[in-house]
C-alpha positions as CSV (number, residue, x, y, z in Angstrom):
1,X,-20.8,-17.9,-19.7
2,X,-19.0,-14.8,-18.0
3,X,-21.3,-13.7,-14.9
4,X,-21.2,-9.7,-14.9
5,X,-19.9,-8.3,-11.6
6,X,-22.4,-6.5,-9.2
7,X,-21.5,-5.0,-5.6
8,X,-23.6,-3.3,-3.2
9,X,-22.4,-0.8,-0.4
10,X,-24.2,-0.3,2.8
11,X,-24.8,1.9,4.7
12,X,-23.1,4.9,2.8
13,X,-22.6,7.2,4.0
14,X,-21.7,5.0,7.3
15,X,-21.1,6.0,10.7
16,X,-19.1,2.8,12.4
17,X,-18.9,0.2,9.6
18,X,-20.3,-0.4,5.9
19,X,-20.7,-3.9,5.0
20,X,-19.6,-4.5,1.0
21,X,-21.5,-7.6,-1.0
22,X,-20.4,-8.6,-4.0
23,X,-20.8,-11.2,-6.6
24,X,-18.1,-13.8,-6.6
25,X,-19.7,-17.1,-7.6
26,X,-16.4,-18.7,-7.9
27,X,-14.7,-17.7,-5.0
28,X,-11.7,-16.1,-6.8
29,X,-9.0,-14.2,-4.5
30,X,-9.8,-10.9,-5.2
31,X,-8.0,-7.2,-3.7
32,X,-10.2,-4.2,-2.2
33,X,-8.6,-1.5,-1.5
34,X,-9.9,2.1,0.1
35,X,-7.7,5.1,-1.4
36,X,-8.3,8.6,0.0
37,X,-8.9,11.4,-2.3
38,X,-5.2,12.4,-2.4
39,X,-5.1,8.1,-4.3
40,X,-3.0,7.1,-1.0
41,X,-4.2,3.7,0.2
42,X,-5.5,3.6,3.6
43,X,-6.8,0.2,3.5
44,X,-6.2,-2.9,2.1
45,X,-8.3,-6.1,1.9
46,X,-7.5,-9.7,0.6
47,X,-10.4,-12.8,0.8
48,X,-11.5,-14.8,-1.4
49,X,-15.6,-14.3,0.1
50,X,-18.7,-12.6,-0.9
51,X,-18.5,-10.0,2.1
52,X,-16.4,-7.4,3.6
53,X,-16.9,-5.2,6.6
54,X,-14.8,-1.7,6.8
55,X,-14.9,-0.2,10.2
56,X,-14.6,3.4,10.4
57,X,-11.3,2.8,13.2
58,X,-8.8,5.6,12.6
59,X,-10.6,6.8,9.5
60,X,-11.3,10.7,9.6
61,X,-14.5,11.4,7.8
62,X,-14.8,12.1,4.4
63,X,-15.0,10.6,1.0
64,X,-12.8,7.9,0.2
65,X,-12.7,5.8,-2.8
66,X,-13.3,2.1,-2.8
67,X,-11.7,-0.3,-5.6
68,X,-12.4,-3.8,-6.0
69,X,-9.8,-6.0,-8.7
70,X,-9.9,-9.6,-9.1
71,X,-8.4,-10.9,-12.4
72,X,-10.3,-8.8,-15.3
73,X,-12.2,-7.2,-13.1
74,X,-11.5,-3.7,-12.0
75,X,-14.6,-1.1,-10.3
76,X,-14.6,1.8,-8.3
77,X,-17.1,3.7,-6.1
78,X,-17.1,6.0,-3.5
79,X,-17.7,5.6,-0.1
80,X,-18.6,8.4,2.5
81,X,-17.9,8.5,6.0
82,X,-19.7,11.2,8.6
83,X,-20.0,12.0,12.0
């Protein structure tokens, strides 16, 4: 039985951090990685959890895009951060 992938992003728009929850019932390694809109990567995230928290640090604000992979699984979303 293949469980579908689900992920939730909050807060977004966020000021300091967003917090992103996913499903991952098998604790596979998977790759997040948050691309700017000109696709360059400005962050990059290995774990093999259910959580990760991306803190604003460095980050001007904007719209950034937000890809998660893990074996079969690709999925994108945007991500927003303001003043």
């Amino acid at each position: 039985m293949v469980i579908p992938f689900t992920w939730n992003i909050y807060p977004n728009p966020f000021l300091e951090y967003t917090i992103v929850n996913f499903s991952n019932p098998a604790n596979h390694l998977f790759v997040l990685k948050l691309f700017d809109l000109s696709g360059k990567i400005v962050r990059e995230y290995k774990s093999d959890s259910n959580q990760i928290i991306i803190r604003k640090q460095s980050l001007a604000e904007g719209f950034y895009v937000l890809q998660f992979i893990s074996d079969n699984i690709s999925q994108k979303d945007m991500v927003i951060i303001s003043k």
